[in-house]
Legacy VTK file of the C-alpha trace (Angstrom):
# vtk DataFile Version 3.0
C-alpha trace
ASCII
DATASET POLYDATA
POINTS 395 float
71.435 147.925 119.635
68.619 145.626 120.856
68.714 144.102 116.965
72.065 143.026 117.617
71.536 141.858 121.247
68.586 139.582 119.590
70.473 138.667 116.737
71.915 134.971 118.023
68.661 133.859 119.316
67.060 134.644 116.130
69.239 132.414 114.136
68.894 129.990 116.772
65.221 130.443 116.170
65.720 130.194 112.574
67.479 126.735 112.752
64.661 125.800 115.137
62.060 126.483 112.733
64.045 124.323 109.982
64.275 121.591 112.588
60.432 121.560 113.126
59.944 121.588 109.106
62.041 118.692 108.709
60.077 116.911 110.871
56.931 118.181 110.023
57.775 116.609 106.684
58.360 113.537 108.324
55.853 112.683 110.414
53.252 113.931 107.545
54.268 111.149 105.113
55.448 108.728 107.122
52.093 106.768 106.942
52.182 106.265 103.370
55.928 104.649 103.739
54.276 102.298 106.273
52.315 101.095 103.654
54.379 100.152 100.867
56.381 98.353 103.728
53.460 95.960 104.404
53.075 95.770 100.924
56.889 94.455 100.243
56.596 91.876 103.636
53.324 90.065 102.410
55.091 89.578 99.444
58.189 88.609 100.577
56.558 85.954 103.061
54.567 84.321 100.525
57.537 83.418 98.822
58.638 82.180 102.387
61.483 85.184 102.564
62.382 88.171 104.503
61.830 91.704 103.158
65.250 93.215 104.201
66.902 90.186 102.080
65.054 91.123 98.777
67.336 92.969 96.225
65.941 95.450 94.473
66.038 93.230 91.638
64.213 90.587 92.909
61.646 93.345 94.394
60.948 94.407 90.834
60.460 90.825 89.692
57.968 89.802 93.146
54.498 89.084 93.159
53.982 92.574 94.803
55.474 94.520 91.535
53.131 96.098 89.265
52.654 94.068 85.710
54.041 95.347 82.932
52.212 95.334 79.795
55.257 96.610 77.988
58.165 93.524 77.889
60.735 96.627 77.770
59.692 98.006 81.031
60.395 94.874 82.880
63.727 95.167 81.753
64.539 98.953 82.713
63.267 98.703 85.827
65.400 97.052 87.878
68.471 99.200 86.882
66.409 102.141 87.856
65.644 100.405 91.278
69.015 100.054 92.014
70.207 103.355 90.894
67.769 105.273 93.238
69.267 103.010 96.418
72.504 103.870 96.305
73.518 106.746 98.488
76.241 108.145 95.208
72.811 108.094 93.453
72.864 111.860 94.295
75.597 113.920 93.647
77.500 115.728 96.632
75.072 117.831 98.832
76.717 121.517 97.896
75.974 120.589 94.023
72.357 121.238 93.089
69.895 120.263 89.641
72.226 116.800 89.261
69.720 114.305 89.132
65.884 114.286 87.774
62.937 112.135 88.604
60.057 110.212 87.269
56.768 111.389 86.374
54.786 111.917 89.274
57.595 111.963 92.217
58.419 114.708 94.477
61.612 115.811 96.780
61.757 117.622 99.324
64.920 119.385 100.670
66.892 121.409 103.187
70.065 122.639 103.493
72.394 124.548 105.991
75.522 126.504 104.724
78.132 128.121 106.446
80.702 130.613 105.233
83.422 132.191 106.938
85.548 135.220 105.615
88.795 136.376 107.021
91.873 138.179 105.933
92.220 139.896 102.805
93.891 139.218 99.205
94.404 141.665 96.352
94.961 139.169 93.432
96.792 136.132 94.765
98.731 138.675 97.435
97.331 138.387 100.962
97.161 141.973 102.892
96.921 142.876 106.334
94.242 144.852 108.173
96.579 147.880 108.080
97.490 147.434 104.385
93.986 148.031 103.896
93.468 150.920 105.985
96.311 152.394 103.758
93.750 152.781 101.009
90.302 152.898 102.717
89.132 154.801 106.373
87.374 151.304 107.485
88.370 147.368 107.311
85.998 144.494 107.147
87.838 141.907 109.950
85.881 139.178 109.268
82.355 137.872 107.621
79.836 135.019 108.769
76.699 133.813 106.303
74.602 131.497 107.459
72.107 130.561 105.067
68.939 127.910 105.555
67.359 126.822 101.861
64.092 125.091 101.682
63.629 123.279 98.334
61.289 121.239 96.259
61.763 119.390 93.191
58.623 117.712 91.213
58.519 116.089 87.582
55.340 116.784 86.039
56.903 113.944 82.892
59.517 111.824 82.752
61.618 114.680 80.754
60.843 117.692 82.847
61.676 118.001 86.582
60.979 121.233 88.324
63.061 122.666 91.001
62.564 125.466 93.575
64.841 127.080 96.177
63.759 129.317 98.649
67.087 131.149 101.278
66.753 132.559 104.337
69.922 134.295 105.042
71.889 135.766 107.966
75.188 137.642 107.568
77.083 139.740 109.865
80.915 141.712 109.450
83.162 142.722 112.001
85.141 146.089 110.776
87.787 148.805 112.499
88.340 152.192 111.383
91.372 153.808 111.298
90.869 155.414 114.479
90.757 152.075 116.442
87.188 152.034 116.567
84.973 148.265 115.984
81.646 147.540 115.177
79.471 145.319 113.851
77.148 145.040 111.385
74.129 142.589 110.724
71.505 141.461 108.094
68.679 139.068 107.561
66.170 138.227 105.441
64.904 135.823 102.296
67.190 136.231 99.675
66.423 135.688 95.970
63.853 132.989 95.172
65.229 130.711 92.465
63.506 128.093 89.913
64.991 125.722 87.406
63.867 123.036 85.181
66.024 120.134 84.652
65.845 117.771 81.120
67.745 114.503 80.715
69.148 114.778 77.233
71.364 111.704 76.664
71.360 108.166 79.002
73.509 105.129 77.990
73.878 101.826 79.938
76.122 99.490 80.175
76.445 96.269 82.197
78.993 98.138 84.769
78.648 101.622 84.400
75.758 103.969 82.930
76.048 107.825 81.639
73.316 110.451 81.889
73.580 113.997 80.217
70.940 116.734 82.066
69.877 120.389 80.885
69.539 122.877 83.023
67.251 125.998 82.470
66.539 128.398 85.239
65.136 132.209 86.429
66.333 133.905 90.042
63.895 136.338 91.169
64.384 139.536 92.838
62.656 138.585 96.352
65.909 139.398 98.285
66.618 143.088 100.016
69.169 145.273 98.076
68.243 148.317 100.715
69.383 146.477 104.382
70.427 148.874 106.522
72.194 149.147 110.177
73.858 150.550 112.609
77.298 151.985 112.054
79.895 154.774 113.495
78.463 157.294 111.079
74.939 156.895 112.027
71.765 154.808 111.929
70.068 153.224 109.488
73.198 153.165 107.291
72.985 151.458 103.912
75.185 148.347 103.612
77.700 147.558 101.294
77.138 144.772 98.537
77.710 141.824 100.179
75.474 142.666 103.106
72.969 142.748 100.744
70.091 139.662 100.471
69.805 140.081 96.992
70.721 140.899 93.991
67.674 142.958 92.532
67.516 141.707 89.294
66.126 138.989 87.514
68.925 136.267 86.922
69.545 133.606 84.153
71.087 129.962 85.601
71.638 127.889 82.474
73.775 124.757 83.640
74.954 120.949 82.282
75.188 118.038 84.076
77.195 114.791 83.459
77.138 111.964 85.628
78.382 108.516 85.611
78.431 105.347 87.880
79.647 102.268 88.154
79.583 99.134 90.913
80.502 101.421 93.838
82.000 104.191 92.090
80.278 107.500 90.362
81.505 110.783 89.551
79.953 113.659 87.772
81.070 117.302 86.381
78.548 120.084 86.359
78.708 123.509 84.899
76.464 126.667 85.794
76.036 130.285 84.876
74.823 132.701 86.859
73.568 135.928 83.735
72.499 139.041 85.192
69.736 141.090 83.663
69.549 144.648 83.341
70.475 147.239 86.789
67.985 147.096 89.453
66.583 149.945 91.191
69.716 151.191 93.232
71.224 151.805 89.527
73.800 149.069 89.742
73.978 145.008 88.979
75.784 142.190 90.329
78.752 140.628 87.795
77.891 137.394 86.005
79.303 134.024 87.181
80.377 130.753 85.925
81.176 127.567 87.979
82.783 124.298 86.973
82.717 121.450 89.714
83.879 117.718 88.941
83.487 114.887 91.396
84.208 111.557 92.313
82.813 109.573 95.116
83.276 106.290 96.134
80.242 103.650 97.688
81.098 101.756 100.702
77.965 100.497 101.660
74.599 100.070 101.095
73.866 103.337 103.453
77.360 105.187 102.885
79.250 106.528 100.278
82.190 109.534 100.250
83.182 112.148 98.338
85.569 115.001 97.144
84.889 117.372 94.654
86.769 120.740 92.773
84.917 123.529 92.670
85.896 126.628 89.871
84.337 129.803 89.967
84.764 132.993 87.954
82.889 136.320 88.974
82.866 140.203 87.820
82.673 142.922 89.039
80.093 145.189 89.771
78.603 147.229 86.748
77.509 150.702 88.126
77.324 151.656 91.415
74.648 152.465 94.355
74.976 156.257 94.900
74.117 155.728 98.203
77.451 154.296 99.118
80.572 155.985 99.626
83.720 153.529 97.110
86.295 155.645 99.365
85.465 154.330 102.879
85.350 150.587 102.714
86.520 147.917 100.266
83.102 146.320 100.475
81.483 149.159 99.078
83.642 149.861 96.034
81.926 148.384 92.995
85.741 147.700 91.652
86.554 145.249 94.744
83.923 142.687 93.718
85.236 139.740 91.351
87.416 137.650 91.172
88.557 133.461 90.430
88.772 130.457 92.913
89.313 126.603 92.756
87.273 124.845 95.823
88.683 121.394 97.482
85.374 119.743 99.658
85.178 116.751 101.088
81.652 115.203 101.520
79.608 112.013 102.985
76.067 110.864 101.958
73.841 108.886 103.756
70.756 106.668 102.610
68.746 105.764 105.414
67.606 101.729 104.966
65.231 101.015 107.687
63.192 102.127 110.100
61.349 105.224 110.455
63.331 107.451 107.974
63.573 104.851 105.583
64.810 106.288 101.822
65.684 109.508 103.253
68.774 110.699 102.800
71.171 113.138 104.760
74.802 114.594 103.854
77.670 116.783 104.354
80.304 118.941 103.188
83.240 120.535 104.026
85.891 122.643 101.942
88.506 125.613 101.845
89.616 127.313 98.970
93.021 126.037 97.471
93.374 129.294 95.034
92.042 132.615 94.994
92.915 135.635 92.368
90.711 138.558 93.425
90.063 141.835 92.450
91.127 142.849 96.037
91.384 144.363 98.483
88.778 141.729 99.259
87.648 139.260 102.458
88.539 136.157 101.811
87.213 132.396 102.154
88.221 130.164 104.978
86.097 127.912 105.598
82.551 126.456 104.067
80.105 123.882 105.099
77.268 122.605 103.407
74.854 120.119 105.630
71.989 119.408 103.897
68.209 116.387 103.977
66.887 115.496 101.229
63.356 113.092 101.077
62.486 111.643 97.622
58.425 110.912 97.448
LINES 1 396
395 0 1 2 3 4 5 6 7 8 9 10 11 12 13 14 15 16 17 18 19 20 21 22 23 24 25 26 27 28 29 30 31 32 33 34 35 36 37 38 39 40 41 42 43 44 45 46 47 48 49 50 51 52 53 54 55 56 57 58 59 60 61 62 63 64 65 66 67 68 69 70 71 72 73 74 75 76 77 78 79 80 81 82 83 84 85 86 87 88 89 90 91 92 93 94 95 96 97 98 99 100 101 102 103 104 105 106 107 108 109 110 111 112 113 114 115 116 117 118 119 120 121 122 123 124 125 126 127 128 129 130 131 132 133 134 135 136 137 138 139 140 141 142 143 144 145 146 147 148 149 150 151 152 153 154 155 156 157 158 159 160 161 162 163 164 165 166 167 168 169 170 171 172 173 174 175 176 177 178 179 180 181 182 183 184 185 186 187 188 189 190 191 192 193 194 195 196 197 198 199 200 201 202 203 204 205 206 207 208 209 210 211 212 213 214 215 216 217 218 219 220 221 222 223 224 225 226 227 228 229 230 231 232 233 234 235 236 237 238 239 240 241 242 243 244 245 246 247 248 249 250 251 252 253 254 255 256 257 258 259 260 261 262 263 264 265 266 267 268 269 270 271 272 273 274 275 276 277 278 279 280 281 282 283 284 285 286 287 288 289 290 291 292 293 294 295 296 297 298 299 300 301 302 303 304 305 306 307 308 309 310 311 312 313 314 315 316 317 318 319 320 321 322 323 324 325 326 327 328 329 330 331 332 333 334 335 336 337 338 339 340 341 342 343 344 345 346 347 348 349 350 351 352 353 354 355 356 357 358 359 360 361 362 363 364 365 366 367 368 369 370 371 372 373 374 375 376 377 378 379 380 381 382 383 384 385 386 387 388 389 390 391 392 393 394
């Protein structure tokens, strides 16, 4: 009981520790922002102007820009300029891997995602609480996941950028047996650590709008608890059902493609991603494969702010095999049969570049969404609500 007691203040304390990161990250490299600052002003005032008024354009072309040895460079460089200023330059903040960087620059990221589950579908039919105590001796009410994900990105060349995510998540269900009976139970933990490299393939531009194509190749690894255990009515220490679980215990293949396009103050992009599981892990059962489709548009209204709304399709399976731990006939959650299923997403999002000051180049975002559509292999929770808020810091 005292784990549940301490629960909120540990996620408090796990948002608190995100905070401090953030601004670890800040104040550690703010110093070498300073600098190129100084760097742009003496230029700008010996041709007798202010810094804020340069355009990135006529940055690339000041006395402060590095010479070019190569004619062509002096010519690609202020498109790239002013595609890294915009803040549509990066796609909305719940889609990851759709952008790369030049040689030598890092990123560093965070984000903070909500998810809440209530009331229950079997295919596109929605079901009460007592339908599904028809069927099974204990109900899953309602599910919260709150997950914090620290990530880098580097790009060792100019056609390789690496990528790394790293989740800390905490979940927790609310259920009722057929006797009248609630409870809760609770998990937490790092879930599966996941790395990617991303390769522009294709890149055409025009005078108005330019195309990129990226590659996506990546690996999850099994760092993420398949054996979390808690409290419930039939004792302690109970094994959880499958989606109380951190991880999913095997390695993972996430092959994706990116397109994105952008005009004046317009972009839009469409990504697909895989999610191939490999092999069982060792509670003799493994998670079903997923695909995702997601196309955007967003629109710049500023300098500093642009908006965004974005379709998200997924597809899931089921689970193959089954931990013989768990018990299929008491609750929905931990039937291997009750796992997959199809939605369409509708989010709406906002990105922010930060200009000036302290923070300058940083960037921060959000995003909202509810499912419009979902077909599931039920009885099953499902989505209400989801909320992506994420920083990002390109170096």
């Amino acid at each position: 009981m005292l784990s549940h007691l301490y629960y909120p203040n540990r996620a408090v304390s796990g948002l608190a520790v995100a905070v401090w990161f953030v601004a670890g990250c800040v104040a550690a490299f703010a110093a070498d922002g300073v600098k190129w600052d100084r760097l742009v002003e003496d230029g700008a005032r010996t041709n007798g102007v202010q810094a804020d008024a340069l355009t990135p354009v006529e940055l690339a072309h000041s006395p402060t820009a590095p010479e070019k040895s190569d004619p062509a460079d002096i010519f690609a460089m202020p498109a790239i300029t002013l595609a890294s200023s915009r803040p549509d330059d990066h796609g909305p903040i719940g889609v990851m891997g759709d952008h790369v960087h030049k040689k030598g620059e890092w990123m560093l990221s965070y984000r903070y995602m909500h998810m809440f589950m209530k009331g229950h579908r079997d295919g596109t039919d929605e079901l009460s609480n007592g339908d599904v105590l028809r069927q099974f001796m204990v109900v899953p009410t309602d599910m919260k996941m709150d997950m914090h994900m620290v990530g880098g990105m580097y790009a060792p060349t100019n056609w390789l950028t690496t990528m790394v995510m790293v989740p800390y998540t905490f979940t927790s269900m609310d259920h009722r047996t057929r006797t009248g009976v609630t409870f809760r139970t609770r998990s937490e933990g790092f879930g599966d650590i996941k790395a990617s490299g991303l390769i522009p393939v294709f890149e055409k531009e025009g005078q108005k709008t330019r195309h990129k194509v990226l590659l996506k190749g990546g690996v999850s690894f099994p760092t993420g608890s398949i054996n979390q255990r808690d409290r419930t009515p039939a004792g302690a220490n109970q094994r959880l059902p499958y989606p109380m679980q951190l991880g999913s215990g095997t390695y993972d293949l996430m092959p994706g493609v990116t397109y994105t396009g952008q005009a004046e103050t317009w972009s839009w992009g469409l990504q697909g991603t895989g999610v191939i599981r490999l092999g069982k892990n060792s509670n003799q059962y493994r998670l079903g494969n997923r695909v995702s489709v997601t196309p955007w548009v967003a629109k710049k209204w500023a300098s500093w702010l642009s908006t965004s709304v974005r379709l998200n399709g997924q597809s899931w399976g089921n689970i193959t095999g089954a931990d013989p731990v768990l018990n299929p006939n008491m609750i929905q959650t931990a039937n291997p049969n009750n796992q997959g299923g199809q939605a369409v997403d509708l989010t709406f999002g906002i990105n922010l570049l930060v200009p000036k000051g302290f923070l300058k180049n940083q960037r921060v975002a959000i995003e909202m969404g509810f499912p419009l559509h979902q077909n599931l292999d039920g009885p099953q929770l499902e989505r209400d609500l989801f909320l992506t808020v994420g920083w990002q810091w390109g170096l």
